[in-house]
PQR file of N, CA, C, O and H, with PARSE charges and radii, in Angstrom:
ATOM      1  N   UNK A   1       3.392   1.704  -7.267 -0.4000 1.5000
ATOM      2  CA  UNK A   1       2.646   0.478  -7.176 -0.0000 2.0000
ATOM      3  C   UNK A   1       3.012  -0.365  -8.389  0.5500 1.7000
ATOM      4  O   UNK A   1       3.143   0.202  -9.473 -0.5500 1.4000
ATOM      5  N   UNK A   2       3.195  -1.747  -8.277 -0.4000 1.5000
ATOM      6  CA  UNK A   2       3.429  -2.526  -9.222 -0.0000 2.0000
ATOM      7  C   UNK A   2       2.918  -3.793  -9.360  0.5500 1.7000
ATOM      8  O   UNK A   2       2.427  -4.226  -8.317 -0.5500 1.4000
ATOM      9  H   UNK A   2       3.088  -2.207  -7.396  0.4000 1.0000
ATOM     10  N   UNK A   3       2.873  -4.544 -10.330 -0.4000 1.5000
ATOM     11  CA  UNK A   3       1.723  -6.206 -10.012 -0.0000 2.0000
ATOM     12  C   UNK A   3       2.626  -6.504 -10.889  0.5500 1.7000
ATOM     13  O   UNK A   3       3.266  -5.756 -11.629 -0.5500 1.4000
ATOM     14  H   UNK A   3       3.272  -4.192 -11.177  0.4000 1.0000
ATOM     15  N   UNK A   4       2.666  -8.206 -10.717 -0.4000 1.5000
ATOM     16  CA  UNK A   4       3.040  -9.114 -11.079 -0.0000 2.0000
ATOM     17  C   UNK A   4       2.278 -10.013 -12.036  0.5500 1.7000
ATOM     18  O   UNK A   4       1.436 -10.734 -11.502 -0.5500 1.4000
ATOM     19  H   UNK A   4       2.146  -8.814 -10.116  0.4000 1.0000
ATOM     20  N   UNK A   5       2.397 -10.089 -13.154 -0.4000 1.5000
ATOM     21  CA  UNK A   5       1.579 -10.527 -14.233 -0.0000 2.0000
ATOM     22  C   UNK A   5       0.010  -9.652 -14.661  0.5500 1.7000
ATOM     23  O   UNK A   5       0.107  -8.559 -14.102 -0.5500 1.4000
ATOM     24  H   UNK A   5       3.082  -9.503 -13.588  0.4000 1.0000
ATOM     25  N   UNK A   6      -0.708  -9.689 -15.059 -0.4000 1.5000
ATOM     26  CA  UNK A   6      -1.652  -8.776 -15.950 -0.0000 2.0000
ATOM     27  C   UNK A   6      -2.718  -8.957 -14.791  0.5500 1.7000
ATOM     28  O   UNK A   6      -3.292 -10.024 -14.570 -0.5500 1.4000
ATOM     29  H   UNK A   6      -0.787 -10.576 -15.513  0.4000 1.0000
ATOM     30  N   UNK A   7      -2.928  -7.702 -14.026 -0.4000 1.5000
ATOM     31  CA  UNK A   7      -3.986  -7.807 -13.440 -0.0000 2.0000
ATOM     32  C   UNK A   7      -4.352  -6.165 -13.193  0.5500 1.7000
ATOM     33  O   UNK A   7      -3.721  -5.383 -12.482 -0.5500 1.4000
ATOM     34  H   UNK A   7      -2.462  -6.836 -14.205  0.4000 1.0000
ATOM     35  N   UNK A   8      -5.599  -5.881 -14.020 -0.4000 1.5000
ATOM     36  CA  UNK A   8      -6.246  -5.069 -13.726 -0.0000 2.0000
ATOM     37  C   UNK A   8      -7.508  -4.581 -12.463  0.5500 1.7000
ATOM     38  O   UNK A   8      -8.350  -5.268 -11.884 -0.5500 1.4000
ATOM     39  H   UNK A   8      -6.112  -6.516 -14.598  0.4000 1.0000
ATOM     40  N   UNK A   9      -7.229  -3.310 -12.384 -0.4000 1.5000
ATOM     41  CA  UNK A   9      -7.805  -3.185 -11.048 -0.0000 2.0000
ATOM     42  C   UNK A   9      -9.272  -3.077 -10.828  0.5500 1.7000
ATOM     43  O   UNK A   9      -9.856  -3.163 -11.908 -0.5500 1.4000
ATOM     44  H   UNK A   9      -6.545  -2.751 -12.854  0.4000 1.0000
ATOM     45  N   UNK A  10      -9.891  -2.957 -10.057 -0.4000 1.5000
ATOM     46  CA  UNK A  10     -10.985  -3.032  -9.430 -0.0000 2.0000
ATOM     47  C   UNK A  10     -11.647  -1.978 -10.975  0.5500 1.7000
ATOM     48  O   UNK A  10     -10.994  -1.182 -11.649 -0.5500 1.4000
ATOM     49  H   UNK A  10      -9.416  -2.887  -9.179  0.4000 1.0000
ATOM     50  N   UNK A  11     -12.947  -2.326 -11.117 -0.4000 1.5000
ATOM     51  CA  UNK A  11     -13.402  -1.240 -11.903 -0.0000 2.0000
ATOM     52  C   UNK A  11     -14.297   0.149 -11.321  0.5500 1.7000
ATOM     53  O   UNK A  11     -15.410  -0.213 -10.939 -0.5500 1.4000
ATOM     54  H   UNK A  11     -13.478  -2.973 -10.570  0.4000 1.0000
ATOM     55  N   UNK A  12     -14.094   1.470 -11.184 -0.4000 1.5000
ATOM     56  CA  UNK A  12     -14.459   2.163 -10.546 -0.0000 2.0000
ATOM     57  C   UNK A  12     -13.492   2.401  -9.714  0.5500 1.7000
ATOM     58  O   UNK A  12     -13.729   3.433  -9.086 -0.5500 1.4000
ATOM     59  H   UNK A  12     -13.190   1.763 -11.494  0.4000 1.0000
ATOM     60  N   UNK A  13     -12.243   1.782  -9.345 -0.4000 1.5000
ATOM     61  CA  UNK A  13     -11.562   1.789  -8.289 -0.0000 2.0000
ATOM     62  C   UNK A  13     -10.436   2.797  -8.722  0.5500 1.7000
ATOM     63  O   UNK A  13      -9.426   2.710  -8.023 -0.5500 1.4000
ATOM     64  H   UNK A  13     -12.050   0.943  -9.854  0.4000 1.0000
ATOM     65  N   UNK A  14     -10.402   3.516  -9.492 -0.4000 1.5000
ATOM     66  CA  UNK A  14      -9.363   4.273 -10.038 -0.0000 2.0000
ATOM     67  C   UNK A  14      -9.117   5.525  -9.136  0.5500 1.7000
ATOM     68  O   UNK A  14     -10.186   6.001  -8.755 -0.5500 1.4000
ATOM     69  H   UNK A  14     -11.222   3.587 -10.060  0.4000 1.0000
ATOM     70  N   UNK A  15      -8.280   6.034  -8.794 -0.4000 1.5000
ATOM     71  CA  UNK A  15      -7.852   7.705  -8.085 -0.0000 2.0000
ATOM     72  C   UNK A  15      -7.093   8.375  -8.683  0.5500 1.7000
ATOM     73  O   UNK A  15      -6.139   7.952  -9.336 -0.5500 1.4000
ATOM     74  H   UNK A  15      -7.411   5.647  -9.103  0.4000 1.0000
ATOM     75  N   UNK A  16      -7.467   9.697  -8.516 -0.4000 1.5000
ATOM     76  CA  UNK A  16      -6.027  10.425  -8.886 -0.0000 2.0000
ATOM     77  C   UNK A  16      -4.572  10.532  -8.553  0.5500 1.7000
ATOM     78  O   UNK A  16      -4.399  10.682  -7.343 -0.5500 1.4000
ATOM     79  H   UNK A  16      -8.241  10.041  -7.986  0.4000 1.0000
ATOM     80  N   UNK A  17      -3.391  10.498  -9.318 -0.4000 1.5000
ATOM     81  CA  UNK A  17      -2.374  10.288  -8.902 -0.0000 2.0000
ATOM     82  C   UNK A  17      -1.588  11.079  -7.477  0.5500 1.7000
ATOM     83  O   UNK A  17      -0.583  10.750  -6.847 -0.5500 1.4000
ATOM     84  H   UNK A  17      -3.532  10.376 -10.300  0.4000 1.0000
ATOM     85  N   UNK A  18      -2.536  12.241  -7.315 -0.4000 1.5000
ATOM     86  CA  UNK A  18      -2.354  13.093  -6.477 -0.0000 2.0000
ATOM     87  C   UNK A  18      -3.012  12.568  -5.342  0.5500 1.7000
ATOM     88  O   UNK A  18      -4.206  12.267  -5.355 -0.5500 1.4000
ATOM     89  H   UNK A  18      -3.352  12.508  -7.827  0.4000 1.0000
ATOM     90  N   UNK A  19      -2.101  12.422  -4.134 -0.4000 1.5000
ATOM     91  CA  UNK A  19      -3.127  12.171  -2.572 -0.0000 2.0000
ATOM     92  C   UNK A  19      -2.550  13.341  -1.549  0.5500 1.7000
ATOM     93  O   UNK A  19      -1.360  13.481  -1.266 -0.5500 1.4000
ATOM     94  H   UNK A  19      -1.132  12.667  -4.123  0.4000 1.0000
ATOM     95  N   UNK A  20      -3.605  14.122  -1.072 -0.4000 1.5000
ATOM     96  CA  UNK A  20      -3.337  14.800  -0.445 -0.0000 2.0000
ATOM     97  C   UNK A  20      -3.709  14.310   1.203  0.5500 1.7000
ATOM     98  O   UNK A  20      -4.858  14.015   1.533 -0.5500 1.4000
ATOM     99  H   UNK A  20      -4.572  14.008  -1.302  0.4000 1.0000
ATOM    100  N   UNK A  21      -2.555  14.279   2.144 -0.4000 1.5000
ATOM    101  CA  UNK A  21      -2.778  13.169   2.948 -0.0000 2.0000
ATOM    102  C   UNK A  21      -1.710  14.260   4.033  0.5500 1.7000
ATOM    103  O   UNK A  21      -0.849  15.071   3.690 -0.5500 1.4000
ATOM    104  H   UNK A  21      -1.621  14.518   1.876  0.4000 1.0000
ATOM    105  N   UNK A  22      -2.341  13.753   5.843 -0.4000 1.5000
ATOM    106  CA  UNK A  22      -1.520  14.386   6.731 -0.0000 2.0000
ATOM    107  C   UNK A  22       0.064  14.073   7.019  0.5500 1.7000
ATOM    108  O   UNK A  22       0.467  12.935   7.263 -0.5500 1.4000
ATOM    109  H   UNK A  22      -3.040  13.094   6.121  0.4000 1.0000
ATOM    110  N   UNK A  23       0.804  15.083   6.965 -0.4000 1.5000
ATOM    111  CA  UNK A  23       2.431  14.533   7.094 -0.0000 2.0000
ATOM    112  C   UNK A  23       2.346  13.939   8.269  0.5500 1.7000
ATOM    113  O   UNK A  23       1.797  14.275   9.318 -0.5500 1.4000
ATOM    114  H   UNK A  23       0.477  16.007   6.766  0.4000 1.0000
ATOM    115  N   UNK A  24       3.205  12.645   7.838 -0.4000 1.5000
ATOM    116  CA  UNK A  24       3.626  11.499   9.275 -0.0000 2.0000
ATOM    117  C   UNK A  24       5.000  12.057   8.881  0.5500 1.7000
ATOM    118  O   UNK A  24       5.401  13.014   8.218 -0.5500 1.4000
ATOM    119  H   UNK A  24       3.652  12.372   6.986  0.4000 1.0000
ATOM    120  N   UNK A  25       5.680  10.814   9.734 -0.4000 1.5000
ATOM    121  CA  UNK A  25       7.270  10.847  10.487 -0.0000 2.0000
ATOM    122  C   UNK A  25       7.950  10.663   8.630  0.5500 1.7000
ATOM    123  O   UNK A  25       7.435  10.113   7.657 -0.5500 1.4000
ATOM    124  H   UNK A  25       5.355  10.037  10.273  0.4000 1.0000
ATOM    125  N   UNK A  26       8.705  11.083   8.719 -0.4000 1.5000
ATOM    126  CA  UNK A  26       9.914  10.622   7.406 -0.0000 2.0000
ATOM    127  C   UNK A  26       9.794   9.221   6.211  0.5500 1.7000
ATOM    128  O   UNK A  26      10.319   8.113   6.314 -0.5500 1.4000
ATOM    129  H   UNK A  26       9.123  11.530   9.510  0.4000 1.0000
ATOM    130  N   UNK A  27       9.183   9.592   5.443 -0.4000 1.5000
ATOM    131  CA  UNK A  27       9.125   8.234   4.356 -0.0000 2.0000
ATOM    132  C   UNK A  27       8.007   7.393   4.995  0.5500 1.7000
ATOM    133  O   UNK A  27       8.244   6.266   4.562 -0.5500 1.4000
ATOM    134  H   UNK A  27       8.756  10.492   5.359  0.4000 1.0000
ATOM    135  N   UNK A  28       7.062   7.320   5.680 -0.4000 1.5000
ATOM    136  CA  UNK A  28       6.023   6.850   5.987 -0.0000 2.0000
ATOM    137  C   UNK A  28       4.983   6.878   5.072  0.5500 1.7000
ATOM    138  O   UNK A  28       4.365   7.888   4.734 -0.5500 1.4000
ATOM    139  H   UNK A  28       6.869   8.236   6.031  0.4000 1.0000
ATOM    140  N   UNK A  29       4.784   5.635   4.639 -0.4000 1.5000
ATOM    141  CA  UNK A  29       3.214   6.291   3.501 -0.0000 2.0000
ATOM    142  C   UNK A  29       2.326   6.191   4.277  0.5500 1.7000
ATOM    143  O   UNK A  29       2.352   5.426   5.241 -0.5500 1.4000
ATOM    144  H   UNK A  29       5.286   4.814   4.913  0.4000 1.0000
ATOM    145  N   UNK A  30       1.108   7.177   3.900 -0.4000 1.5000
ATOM    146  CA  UNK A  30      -0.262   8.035   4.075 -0.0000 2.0000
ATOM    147  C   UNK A  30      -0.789   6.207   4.401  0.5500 1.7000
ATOM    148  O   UNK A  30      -0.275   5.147   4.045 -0.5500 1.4000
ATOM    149  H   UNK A  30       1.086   7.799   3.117  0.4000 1.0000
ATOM    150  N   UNK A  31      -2.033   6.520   5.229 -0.4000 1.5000
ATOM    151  CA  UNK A  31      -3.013   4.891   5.279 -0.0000 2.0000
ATOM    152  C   UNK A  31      -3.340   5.195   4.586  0.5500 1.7000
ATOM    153  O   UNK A  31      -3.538   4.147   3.971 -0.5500 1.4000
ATOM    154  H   UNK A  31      -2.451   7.381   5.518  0.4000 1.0000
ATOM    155  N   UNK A  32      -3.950   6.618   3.429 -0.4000 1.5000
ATOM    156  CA  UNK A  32      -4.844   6.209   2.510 -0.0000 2.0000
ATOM    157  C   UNK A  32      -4.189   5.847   1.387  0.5500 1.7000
ATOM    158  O   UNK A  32      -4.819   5.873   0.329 -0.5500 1.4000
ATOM    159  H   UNK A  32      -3.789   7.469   3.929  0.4000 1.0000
ATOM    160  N   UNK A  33      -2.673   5.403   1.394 -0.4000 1.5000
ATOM    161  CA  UNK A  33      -2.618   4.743   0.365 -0.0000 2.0000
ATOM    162  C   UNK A  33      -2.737   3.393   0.292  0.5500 1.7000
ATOM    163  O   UNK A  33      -3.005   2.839  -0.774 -0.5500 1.4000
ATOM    164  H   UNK A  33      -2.161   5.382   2.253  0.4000 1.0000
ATOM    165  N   UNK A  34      -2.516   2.626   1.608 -0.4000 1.5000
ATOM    166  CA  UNK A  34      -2.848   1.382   1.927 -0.0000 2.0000
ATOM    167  C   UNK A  34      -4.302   1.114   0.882  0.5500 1.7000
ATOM    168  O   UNK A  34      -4.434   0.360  -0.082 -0.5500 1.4000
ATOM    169  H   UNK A  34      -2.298   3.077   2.474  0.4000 1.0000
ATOM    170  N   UNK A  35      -5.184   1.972   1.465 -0.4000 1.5000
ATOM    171  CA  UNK A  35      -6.974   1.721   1.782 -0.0000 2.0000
ATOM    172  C   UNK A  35      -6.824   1.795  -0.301  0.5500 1.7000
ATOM    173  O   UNK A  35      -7.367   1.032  -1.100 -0.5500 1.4000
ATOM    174  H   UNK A  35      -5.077   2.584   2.248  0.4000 1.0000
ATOM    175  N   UNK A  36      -6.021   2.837  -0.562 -0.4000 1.5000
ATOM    176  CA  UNK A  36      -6.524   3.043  -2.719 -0.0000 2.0000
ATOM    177  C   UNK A  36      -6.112   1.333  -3.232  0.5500 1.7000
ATOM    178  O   UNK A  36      -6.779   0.687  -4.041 -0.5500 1.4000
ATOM    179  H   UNK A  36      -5.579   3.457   0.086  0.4000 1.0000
ATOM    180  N   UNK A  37      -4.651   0.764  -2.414 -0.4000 1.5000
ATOM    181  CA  UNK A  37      -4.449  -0.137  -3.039 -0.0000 2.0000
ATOM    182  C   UNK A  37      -5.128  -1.680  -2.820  0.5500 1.7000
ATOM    183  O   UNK A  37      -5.124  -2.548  -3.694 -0.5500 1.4000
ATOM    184  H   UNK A  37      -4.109   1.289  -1.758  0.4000 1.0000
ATOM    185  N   UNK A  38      -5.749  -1.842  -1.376 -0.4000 1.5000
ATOM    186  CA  UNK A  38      -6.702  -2.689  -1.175 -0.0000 2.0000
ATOM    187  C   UNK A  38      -7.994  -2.255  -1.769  0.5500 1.7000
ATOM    188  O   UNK A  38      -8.921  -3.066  -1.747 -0.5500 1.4000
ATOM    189  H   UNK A  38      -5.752  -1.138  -0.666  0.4000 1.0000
ATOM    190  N   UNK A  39      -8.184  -1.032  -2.319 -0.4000 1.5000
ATOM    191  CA  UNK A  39      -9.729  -1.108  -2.496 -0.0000 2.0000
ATOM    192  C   UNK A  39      -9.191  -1.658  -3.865  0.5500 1.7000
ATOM    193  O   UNK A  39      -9.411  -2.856  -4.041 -0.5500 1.4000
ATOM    194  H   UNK A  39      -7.432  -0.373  -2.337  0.4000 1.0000
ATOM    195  N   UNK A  40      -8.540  -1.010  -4.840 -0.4000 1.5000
ATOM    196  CA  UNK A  40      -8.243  -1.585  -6.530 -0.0000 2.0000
ATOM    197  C   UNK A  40      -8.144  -2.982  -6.835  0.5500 1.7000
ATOM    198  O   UNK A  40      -8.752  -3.586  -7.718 -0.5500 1.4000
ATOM    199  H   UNK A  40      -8.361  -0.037  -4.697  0.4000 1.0000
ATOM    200  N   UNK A  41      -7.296  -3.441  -5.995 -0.4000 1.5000
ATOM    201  CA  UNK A  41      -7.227  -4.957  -5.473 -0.0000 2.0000
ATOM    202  C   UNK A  41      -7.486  -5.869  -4.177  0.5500 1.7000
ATOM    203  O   UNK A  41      -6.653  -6.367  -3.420 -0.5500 1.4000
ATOM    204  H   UNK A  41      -6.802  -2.950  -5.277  0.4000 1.0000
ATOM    205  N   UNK A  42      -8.728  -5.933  -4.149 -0.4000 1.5000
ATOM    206  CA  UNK A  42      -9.181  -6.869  -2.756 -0.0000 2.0000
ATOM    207  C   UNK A  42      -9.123  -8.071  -2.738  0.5500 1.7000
ATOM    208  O   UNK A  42      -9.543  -8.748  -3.676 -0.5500 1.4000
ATOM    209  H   UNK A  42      -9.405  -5.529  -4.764  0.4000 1.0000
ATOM    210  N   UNK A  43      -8.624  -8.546  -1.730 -0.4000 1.5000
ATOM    211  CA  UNK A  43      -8.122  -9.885  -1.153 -0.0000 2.0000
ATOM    212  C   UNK A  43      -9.492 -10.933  -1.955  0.5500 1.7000
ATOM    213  O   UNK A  43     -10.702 -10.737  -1.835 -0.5500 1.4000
ATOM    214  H   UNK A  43      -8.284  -7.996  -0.968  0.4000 1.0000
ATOM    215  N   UNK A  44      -8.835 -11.995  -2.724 -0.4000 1.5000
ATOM    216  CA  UNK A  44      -7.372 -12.506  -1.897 -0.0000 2.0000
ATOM    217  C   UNK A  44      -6.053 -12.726  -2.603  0.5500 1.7000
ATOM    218  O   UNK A  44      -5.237 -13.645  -2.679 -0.5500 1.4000
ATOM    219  H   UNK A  44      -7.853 -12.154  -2.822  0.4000 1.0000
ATOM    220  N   UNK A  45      -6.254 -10.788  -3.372 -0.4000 1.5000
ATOM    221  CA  UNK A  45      -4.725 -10.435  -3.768 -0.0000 2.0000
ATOM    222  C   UNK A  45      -4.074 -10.647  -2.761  0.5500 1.7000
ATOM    223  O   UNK A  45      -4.646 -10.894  -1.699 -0.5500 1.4000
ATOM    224  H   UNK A  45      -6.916 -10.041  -3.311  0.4000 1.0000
ATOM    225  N   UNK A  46      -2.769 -10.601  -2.860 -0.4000 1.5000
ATOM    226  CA  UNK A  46      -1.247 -10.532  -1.552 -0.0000 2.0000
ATOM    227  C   UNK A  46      -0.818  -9.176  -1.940  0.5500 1.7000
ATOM    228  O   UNK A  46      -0.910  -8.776  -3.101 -0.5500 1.4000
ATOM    229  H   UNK A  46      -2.304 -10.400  -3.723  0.4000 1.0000
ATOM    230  N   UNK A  47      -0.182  -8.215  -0.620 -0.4000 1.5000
ATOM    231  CA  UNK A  47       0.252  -7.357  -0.610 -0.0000 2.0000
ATOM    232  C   UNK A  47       1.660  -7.432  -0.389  0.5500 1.7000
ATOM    233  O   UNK A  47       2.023  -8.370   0.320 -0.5500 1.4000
ATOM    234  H   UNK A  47      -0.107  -8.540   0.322  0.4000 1.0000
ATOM    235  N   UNK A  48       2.613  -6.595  -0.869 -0.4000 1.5000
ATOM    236  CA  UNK A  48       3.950  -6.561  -0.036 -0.0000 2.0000
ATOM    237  C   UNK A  48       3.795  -5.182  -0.077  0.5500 1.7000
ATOM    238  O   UNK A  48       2.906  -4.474  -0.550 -0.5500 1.4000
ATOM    239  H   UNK A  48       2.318  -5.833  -1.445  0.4000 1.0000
ATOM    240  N   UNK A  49       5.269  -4.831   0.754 -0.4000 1.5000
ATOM    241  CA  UNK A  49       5.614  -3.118   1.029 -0.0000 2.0000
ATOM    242  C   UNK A  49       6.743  -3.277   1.216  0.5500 1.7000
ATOM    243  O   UNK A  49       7.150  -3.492   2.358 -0.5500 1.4000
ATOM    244  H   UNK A  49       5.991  -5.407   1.137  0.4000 1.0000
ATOM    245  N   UNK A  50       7.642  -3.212   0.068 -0.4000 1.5000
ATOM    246  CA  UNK A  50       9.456  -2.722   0.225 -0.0000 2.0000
ATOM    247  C   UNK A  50      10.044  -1.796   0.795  0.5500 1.7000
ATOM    248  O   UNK A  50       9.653  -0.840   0.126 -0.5500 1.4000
ATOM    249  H   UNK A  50       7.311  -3.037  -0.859  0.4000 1.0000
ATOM    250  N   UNK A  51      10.846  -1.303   1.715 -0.4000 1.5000
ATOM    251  CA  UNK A  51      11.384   0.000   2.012 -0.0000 2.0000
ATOM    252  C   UNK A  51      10.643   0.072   2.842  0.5500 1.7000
ATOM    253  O   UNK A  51      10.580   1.289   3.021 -0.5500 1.4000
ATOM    254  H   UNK A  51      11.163  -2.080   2.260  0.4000 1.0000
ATOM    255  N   UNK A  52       9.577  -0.667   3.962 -0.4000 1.5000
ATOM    256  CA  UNK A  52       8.498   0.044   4.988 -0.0000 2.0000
ATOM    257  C   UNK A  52       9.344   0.536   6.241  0.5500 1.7000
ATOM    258  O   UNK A  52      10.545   0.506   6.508 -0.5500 1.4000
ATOM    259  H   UNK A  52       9.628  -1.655   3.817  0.4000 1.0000
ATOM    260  N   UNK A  53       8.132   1.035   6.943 -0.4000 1.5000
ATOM    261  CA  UNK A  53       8.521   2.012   8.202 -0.0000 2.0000
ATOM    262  C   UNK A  53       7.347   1.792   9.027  0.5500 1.7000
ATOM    263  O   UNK A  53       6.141   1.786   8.783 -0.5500 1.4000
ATOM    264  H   UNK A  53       7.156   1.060   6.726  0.4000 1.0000
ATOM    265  N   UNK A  54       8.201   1.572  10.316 -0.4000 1.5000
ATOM    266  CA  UNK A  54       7.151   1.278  11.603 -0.0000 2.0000
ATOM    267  C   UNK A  54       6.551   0.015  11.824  0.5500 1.7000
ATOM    268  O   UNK A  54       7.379  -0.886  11.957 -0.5500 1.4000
ATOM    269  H   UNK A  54       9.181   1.577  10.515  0.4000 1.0000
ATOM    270  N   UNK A  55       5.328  -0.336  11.906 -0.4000 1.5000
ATOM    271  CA  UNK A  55       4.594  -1.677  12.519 -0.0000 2.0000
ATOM    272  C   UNK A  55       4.414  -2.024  10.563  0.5500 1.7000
ATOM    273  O   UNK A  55       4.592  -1.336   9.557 -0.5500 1.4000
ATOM    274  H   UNK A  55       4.655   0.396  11.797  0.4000 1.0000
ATOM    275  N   UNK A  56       3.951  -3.532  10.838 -0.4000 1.5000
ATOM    276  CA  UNK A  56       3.714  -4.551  10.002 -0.0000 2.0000
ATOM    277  C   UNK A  56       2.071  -4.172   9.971  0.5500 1.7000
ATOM    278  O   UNK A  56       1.420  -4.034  11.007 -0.5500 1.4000
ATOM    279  H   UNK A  56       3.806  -4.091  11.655  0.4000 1.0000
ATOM    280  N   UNK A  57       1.527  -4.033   8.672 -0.4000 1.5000
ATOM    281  CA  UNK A  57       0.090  -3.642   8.167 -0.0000 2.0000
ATOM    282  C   UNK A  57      -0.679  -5.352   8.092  0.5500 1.7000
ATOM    283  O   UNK A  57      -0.339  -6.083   7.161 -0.5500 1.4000
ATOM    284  H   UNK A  57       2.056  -4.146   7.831  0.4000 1.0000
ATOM    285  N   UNK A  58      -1.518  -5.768   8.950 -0.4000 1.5000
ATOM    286  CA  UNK A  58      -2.198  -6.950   8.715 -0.0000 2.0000
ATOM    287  C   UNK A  58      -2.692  -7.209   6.931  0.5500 1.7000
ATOM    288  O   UNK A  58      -3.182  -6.330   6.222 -0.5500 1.4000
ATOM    289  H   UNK A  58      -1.794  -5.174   9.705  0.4000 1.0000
ATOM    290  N   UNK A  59      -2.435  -8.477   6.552 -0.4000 1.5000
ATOM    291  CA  UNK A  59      -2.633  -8.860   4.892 -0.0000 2.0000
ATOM    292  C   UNK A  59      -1.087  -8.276   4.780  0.5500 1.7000
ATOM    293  O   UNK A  59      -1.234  -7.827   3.643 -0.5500 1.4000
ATOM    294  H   UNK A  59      -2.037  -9.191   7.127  0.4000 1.0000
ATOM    295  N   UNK A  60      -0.007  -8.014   5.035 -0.4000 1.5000
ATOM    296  CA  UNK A  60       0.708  -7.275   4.173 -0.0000 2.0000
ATOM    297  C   UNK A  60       2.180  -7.987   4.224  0.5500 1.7000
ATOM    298  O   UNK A  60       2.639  -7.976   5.366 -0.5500 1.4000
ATOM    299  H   UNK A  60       0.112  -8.379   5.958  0.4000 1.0000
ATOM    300  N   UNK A  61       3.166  -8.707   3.086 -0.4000 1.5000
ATOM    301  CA  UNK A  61       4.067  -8.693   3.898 -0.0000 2.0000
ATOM    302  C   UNK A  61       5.331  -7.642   3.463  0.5500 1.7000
ATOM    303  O   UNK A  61       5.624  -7.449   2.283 -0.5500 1.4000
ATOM    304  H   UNK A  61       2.792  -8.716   2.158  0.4000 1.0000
ATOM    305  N   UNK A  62       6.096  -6.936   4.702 -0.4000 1.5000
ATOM    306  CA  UNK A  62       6.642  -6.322   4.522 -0.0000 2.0000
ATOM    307  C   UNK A  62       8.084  -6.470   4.659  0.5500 1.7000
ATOM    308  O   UNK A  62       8.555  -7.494   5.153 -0.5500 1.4000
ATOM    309  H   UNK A  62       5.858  -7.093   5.660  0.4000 1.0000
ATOM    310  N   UNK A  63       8.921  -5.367   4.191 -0.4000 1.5000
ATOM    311  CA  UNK A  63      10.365  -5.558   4.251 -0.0000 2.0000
ATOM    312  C   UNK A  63      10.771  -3.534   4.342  0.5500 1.7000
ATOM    313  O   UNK A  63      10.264  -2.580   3.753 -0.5500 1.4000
ATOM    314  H   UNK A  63       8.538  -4.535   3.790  0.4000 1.0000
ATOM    315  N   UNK A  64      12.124  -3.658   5.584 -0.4000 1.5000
ATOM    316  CA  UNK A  64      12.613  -2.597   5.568 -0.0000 2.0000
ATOM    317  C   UNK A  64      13.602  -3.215   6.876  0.5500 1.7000
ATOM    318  O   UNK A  64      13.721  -4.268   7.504 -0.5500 1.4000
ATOM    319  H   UNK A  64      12.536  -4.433   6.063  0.4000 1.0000
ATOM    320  N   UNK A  65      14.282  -1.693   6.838 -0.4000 1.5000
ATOM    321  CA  UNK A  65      15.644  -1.716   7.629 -0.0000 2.0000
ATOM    322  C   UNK A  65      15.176  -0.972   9.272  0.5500 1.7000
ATOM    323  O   UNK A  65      15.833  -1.152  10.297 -0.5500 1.4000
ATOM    324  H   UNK A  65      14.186  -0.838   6.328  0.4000 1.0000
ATOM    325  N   UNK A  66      13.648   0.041   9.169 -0.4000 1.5000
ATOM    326  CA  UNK A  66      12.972   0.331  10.089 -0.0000 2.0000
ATOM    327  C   UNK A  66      11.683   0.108  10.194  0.5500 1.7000
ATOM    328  O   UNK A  66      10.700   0.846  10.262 -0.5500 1.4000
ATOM    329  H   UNK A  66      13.114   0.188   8.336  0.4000 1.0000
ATOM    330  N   UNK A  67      11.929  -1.630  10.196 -0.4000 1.5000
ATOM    331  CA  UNK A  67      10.261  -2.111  10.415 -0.0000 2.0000
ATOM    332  C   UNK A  67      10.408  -2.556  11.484  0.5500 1.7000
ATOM    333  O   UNK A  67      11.489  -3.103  11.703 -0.5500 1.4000
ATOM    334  H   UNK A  67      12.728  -2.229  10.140  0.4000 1.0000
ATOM    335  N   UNK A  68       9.255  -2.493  12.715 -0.4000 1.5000
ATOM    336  CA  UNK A  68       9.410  -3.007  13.845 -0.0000 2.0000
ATOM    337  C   UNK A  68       8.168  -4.035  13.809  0.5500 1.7000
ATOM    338  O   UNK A  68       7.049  -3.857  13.329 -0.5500 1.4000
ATOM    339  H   UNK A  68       8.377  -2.048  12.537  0.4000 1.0000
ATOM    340  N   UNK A  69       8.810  -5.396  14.596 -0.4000 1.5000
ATOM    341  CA  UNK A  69       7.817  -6.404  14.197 -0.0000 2.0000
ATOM    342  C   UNK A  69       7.507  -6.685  15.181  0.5500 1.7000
ATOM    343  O   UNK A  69       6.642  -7.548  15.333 -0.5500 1.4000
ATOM    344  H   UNK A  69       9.719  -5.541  14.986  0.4000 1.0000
TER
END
């Protein structure tokens, strides 16, 4: 995860670096990492997702070579 100029996250909103989450298909991230990074930062931050896989996440914009739009 990375931000663009100084913005700290939600307070209370912190997790452990560890997510233990059900295996999907190949390089797919977990939804609950979606849900850690909208809860730390709620709209009306902007999201992106570099390298994604599969469908386009509403709020999000994404980029990959296996995104289906």
């Amino acid at each position: 995860m990375g931000t663009k100029g100084s913005f700290l996250p939600e307070e209370g909103s912190l997790v452990p670096s560890v997510i233990y989450a059900e295996k999907t298909e190949h390089s797919k991230k977990p939804e609950e990492v979606y849900r850690i990074i909208e809860n730390m930062y709620p709209p009306p931050f902007r999201y992106i997702e570099i390298f994604a896989r599969g469908r386009k996440r509403d709020g999000w914009e994404a980029f990959g070579d296996e995104l289906i739009e």
